[in-house]
MITI-632148 format. One record per residue: residue number from 0; x, y, z of N, C-alpha, C, CB in turn; residue in three letters. Coordinates in Angstrom, 2 decimals. Glycine has a CB too. Layout:
<atoms>
+------+---------+---------+---------+---------+---------+---------+---------+---------+---------+---------+---------+---------+------+
| resi |     nxx |     nyy |     nzz |    caxx |    cayy |    cazz |     cxx |     cyy |     czz |    cbxx |    cbyy |    cbzz | resn |
+------+---------+---------+---------+---------+---------+---------+---------+---------+---------+---------+---------+---------+------+
|  NUM |       X |       Y |       Z |       X |       Y |       Z |       X |       Y |       Z |       X |       Y |       Z |  ALA |
...
+------+---------+---------+---------+---------+---------+---------+---------+---------+---------+---------+---------+---------+------+
</atoms>
This chain:
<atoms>
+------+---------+---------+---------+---------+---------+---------+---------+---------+---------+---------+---------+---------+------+
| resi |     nxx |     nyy |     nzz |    caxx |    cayy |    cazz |     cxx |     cyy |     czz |    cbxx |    cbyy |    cbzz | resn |
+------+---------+---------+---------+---------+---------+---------+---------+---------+---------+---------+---------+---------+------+
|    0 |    3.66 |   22.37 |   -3.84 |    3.59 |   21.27 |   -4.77 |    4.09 |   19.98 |   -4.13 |    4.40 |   21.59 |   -6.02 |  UNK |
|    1 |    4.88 |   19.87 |   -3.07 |    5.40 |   19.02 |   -2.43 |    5.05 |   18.39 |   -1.70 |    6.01 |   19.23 |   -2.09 |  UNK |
|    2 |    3.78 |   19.27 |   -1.08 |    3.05 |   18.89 |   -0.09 |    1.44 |   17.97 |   -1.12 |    2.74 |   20.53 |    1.00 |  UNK |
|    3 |    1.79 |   18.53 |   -2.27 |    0.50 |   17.57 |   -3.30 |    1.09 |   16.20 |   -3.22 |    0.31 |   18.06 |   -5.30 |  UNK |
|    4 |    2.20 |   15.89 |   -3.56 |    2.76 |   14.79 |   -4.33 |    2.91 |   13.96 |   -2.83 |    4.33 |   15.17 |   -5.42 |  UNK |
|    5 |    3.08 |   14.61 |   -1.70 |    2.61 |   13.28 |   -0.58 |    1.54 |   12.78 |   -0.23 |    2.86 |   13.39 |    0.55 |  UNK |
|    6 |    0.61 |   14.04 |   -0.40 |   -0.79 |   13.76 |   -0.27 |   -1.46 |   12.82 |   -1.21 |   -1.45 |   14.94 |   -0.35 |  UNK |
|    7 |   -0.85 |   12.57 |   -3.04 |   -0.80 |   11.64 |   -3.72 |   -0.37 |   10.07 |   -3.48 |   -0.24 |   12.14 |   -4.42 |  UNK |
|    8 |    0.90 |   10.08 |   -2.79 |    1.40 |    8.72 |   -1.95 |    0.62 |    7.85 |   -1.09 |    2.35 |    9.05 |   -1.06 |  UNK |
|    9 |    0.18 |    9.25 |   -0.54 |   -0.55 |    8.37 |    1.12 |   -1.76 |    7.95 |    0.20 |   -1.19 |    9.66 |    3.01 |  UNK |
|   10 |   -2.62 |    8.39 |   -0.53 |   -3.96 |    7.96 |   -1.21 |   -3.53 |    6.46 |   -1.96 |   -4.55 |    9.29 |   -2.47 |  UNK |
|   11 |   -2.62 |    6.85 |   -2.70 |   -2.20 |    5.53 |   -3.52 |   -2.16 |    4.44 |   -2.77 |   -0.90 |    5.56 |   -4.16 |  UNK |
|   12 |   -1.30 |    4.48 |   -1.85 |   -0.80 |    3.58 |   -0.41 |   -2.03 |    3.45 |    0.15 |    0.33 |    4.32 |    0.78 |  UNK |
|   13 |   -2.92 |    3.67 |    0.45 |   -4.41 |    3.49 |    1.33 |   -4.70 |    2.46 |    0.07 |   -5.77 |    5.18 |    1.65 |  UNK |
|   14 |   -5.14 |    3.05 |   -1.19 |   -6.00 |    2.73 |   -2.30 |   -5.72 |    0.80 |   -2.42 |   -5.40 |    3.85 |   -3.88 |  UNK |
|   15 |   -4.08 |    1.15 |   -2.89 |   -3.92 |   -0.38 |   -2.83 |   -4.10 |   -1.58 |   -1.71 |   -2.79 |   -0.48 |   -3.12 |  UNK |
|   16 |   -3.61 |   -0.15 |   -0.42 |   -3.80 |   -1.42 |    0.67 |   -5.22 |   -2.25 |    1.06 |   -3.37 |   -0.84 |    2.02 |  UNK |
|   17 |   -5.97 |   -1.45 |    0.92 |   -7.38 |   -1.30 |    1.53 |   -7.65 |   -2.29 |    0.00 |   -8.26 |    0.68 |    1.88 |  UNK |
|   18 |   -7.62 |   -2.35 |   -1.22 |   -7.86 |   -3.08 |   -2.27 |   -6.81 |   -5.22 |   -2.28 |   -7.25 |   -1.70 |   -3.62 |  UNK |
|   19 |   -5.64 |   -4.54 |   -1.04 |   -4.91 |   -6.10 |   -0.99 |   -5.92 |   -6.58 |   -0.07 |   -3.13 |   -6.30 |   -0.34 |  UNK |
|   20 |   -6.53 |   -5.98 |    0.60 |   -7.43 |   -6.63 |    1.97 |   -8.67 |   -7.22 |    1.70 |   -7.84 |   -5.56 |    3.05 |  UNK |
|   21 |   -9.22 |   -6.47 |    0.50 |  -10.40 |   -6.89 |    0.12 |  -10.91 |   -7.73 |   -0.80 |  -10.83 |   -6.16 |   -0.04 |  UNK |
|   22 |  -10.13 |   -7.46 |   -2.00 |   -9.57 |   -8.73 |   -3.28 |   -8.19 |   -9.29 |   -3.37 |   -9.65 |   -8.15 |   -4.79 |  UNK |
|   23 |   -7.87 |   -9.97 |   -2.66 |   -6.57 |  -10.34 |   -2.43 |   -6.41 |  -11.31 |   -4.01 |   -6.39 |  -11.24 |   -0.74 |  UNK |
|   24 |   -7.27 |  -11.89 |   -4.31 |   -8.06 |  -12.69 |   -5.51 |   -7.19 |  -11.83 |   -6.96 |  -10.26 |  -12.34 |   -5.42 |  UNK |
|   25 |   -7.61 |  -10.90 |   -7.18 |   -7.53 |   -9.76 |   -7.75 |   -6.25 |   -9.44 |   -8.23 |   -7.96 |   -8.88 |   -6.99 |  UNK |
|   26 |   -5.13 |   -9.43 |   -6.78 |   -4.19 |   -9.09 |   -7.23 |   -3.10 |  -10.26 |   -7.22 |   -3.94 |   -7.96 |   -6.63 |  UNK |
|   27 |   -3.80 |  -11.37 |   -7.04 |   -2.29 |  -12.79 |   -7.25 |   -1.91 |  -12.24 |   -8.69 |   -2.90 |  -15.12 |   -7.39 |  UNK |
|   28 |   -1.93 |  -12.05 |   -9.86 |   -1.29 |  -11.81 |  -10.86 |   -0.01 |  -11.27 |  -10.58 |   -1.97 |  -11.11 |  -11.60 |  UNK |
|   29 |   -0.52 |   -9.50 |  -10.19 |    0.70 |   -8.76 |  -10.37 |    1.59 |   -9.32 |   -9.03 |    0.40 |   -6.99 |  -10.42 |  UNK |
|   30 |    1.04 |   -9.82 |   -7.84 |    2.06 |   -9.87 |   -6.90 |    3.01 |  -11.03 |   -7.65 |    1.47 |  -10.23 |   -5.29 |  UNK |
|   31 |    2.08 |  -12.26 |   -8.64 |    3.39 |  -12.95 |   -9.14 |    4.62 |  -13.26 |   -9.86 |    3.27 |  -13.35 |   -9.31 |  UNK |
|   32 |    3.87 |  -11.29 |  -10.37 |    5.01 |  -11.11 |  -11.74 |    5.96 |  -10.19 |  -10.40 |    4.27 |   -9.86 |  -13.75 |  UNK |
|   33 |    5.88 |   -9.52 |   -9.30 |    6.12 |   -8.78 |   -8.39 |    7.22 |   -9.50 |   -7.35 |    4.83 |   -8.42 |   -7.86 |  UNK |
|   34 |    6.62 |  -10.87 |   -7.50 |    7.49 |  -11.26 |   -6.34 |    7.82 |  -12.86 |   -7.13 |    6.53 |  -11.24 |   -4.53 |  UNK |
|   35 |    8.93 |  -12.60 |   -8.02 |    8.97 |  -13.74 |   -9.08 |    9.47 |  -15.32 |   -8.80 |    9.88 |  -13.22 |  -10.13 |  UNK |
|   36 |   10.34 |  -14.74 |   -7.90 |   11.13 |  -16.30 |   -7.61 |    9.85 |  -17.26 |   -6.61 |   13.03 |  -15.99 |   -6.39 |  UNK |
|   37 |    9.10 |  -16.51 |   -5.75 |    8.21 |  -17.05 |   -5.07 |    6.64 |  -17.03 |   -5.19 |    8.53 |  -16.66 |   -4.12 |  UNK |
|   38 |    6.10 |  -17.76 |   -5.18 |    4.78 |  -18.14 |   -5.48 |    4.13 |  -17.31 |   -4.36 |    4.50 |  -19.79 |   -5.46 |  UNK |
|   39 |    3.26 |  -16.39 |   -5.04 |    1.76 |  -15.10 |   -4.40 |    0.92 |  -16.08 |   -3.68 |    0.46 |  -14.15 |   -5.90 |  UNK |
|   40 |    0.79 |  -15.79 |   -2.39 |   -0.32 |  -16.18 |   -1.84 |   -1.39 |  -15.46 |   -1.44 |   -0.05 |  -16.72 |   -1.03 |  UNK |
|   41 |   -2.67 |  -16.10 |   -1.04 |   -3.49 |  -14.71 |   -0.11 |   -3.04 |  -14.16 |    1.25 |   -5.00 |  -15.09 |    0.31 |  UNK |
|   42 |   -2.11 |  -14.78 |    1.81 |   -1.85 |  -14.14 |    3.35 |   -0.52 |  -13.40 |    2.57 |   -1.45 |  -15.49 |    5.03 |  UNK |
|   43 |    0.30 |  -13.47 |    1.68 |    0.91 |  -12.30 |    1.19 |    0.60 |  -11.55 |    0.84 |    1.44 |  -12.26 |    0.64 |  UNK |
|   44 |   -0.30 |  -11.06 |   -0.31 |   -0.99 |  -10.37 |   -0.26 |   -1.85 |   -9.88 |    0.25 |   -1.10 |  -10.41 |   -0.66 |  UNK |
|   45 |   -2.37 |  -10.21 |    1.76 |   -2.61 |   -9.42 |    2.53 |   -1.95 |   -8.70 |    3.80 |   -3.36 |   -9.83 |    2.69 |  UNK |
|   46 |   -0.50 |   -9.62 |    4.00 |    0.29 |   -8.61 |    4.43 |    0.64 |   -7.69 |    3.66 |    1.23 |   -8.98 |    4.88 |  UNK |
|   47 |    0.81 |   -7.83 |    2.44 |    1.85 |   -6.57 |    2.11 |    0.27 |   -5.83 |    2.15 |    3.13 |   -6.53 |    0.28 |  UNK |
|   48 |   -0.76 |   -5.32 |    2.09 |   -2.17 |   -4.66 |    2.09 |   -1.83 |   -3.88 |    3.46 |   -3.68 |   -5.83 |    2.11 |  UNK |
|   49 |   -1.92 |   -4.63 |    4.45 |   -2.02 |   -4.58 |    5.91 |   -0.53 |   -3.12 |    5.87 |   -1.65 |   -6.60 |    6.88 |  UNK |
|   50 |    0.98 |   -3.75 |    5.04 |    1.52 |   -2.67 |    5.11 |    1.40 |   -1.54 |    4.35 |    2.41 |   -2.89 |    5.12 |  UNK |
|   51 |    1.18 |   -1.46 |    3.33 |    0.55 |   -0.49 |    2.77 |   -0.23 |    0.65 |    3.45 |   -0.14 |   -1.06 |    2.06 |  UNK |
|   52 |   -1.43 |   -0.21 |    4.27 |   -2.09 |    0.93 |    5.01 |   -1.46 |    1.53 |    6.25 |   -3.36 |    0.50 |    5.40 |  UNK |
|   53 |   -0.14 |    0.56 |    6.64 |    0.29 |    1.33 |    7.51 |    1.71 |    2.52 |    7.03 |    0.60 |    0.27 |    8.60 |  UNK |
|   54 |    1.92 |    1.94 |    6.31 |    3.07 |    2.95 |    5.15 |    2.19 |    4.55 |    5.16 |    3.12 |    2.07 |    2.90 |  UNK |
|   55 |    0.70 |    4.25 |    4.70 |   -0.33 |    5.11 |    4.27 |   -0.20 |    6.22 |    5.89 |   -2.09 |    4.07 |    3.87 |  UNK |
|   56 |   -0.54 |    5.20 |    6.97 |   -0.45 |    6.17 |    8.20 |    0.47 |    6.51 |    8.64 |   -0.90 |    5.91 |    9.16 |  UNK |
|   57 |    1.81 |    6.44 |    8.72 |    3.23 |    6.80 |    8.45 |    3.16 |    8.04 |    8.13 |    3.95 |    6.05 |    7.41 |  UNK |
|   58 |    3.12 |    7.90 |    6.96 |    3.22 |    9.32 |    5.92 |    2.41 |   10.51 |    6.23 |    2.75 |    9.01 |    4.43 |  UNK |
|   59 |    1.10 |   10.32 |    6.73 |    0.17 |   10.96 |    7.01 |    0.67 |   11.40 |    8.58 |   -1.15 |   10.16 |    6.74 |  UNK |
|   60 |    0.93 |   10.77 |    9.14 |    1.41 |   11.60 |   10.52 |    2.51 |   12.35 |   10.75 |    1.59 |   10.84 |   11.50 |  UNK |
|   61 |    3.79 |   12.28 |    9.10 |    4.97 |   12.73 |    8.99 |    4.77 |   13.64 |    8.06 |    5.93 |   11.85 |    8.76 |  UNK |
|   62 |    3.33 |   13.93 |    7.51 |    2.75 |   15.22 |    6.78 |    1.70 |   15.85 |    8.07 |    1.74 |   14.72 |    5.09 |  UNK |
|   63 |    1.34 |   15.53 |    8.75 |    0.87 |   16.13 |    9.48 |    2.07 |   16.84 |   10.66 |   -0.17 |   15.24 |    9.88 |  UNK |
|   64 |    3.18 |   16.34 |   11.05 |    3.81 |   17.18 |   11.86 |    4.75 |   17.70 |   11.55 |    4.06 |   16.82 |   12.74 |  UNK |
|   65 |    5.02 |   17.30 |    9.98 |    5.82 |   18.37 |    9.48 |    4.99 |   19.98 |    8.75 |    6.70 |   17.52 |    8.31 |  UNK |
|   66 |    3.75 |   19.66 |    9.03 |    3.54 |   21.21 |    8.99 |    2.95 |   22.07 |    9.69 |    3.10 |   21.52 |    8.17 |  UNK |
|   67 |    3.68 |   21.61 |   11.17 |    3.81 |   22.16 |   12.16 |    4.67 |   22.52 |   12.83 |    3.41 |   21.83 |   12.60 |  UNK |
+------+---------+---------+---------+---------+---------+---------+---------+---------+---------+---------+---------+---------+------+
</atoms>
């Protein structure tokens, strides 16, 4: 079951990142309720995208050699 609920993470983490990269448009809302004191831009929201997908490959290589 443990091994579901990472495999859930890393998807989520891809889902959004790969979605900050592509509609960055999309998500100025929540990044401004997200990141309150400072005004959402598109190159913020596409870094934090950019980390996301790497958060996403992180996880995936620390589920891949931990079950080995």
């Amino acid at each position: 079951m443990n091994g579901l609920v990472l495999c859930a993470v890393v998807q989520v983490c891809l889902m959004f990142g790969m979605a900050g990269l592509f509609w960055p448009e999309k998500f100025m809302p929540l990044f401004d309720v997200l990141m309150y004191p400072w005004a959402a831009t598109h190159k913020g929201v596409r870094a934090n995208g950019v980390a996301a997908i790497a958060l996403s490959v992180l996880l995936l290589l620390g589920m891949v050699v931990g079950a080995h």
